[in-house]
KERODREN-617210 format. One record per residue (C-alpha): residue in three letters; x, y, z. Coordinates in steps of 0.5 Angstrom, whole numbers, plus 500, padded with zeros to 3 digits. Each point is the difference from the previous one (the first is absolute). Layout:
REM KERODREN-617210
AlaXYZ...
END
This chain:
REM KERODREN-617210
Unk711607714Unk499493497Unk507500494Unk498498493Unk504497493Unk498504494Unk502494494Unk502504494Unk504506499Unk497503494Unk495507499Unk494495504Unk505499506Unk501508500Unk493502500Unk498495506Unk506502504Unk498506500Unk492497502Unk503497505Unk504506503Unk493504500Unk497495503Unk504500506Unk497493502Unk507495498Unk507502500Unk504498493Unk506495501Unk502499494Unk499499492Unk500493499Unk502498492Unk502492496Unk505505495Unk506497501Unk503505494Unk498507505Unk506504501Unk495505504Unk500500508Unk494504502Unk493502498Unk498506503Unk504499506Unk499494502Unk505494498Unk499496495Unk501492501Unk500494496Unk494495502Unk505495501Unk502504507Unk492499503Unk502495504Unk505505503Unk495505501Unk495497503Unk494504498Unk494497498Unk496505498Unk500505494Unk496501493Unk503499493Unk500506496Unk500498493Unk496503494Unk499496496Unk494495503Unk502493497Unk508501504Unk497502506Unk496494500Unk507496499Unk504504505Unk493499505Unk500493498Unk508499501Unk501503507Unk494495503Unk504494497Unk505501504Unk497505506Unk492497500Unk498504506Unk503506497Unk494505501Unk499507495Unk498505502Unk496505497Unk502507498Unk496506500Unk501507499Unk497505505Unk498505496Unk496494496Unk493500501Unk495493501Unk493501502Unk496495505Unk500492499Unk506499495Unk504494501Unk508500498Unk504495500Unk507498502Unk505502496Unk497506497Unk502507498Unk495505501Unk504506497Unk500509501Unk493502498Unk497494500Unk491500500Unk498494502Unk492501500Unk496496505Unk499493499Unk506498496Unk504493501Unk507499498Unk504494501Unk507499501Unk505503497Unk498505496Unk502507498Unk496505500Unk504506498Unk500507500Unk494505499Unk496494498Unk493498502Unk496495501Unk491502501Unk496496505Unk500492499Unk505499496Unk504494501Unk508499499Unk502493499Unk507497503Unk506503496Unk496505496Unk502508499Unk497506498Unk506505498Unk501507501Unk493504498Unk496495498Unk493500503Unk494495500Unk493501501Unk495497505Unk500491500Unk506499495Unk503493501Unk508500499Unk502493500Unk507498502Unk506502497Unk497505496Unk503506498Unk496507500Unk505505497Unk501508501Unk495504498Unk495494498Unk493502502Unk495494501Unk492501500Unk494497506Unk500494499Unk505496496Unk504493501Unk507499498Unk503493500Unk506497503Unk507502496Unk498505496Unk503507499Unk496507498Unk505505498Unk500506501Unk495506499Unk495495499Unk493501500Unk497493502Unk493501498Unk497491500Unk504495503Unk506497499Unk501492498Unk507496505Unk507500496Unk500506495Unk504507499Unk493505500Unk501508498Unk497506497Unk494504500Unk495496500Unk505495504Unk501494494Unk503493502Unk506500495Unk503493501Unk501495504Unk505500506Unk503495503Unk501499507Unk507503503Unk500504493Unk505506503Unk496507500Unk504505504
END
């Protein structure tokens, strides 16, 4: 079994380590974190090493496992800089369900009871977490998210590092711009424009973000 390194040692790396546990397809070597102010020593068993150490570690392999899409960019983007062949994996709980001619890209986590109806595109590097779903046609570009229990109807476009969060349902056939955030319980019945905050029920853009802003 191929060894992998989960970089981050937050919630998000809990749920993907135990992924990766039930998809008995990697084994786990160990945690890896720039936090050089962390007094912990291990995330669900595994040890937990500063980055400095990868270069002792010689593993090559492994998925970032951080929430929030705009640090996960970051922490992608640091990890190629200094290891360009590093490959991603893409993590997919077997108790998730994806239908015919979908395509998921590296990087990506697909969590516990997950549908992913056929036909969908997701780039790389996303997080489609747990209980979501996604209808036919859909597509996730690089660095989105869909949180906990949202779900989309068919032809929905997600564009990058745009967030979908818990609860929020999106009807057939709606486009999301890139670095926008709908809030959760959101019930987005028309598109929603690139760089804003958009919530309620109708979803309503509320204000403009910008790109990085925090929302986790």
């Amino acid at each position: 079994m191929e060894e992998i390194l989960i970089f981050g040692g937050g919630g998000q790396a809990k749920v993907i380590i135990d992924t990766i546990r039930c998809q008995n397809k990697y084994k786990v070597a160990g945690v890896i974190t720039n936090d050089k102010s962390t007094t912990r020593t291990e995330c669900c068993g595994f040890p937990i090493y500063h980055e400095d150490k990868l270069p002792e570690l010689k593993i090559y392999k492994g998925i970032v496992a951080l929430g929030d899409n705009w640090r996960r960019s970051l922490e992608v983007n640091n990890i190629l800089s200094k290891f360009p062949s590093f490959e991603f994996i893409t993590a997919i709980h077997p108790s998730s369900v994806i239908g015919q001619d979908c395509k998921i890209g590296p990087g990506t986590w697909v969590a516990a009871g997950v549908v992913i109806n056929p036909s969908c595109t997701i780039g790389a590097h996303c997080v489609v977490n747990t209980s979501s779903s996604l209808d036919h046609d859909c597509v996730m570009k690089d660095f989105s998210s869909v949180a906990p229990g949202a779900h989309t109807g068919g032809n929905v476009t997600i564009y990058d590092f745009t967030t979908v969060s818990i609860g929020a349902q999106v009807i057939h056939g709606i486009t999301i711009g890139a670095h926008t955030v709908i809030g959760a319980g959101a019930v987005v019945l028309e598109s929603v424009p690139e760089r804003v905050v958009a919530y309620g029920v109708p979803c309503r853009a509320m204000h403009a973000r910008q790109i990085g802003d925090k929302y986790l």
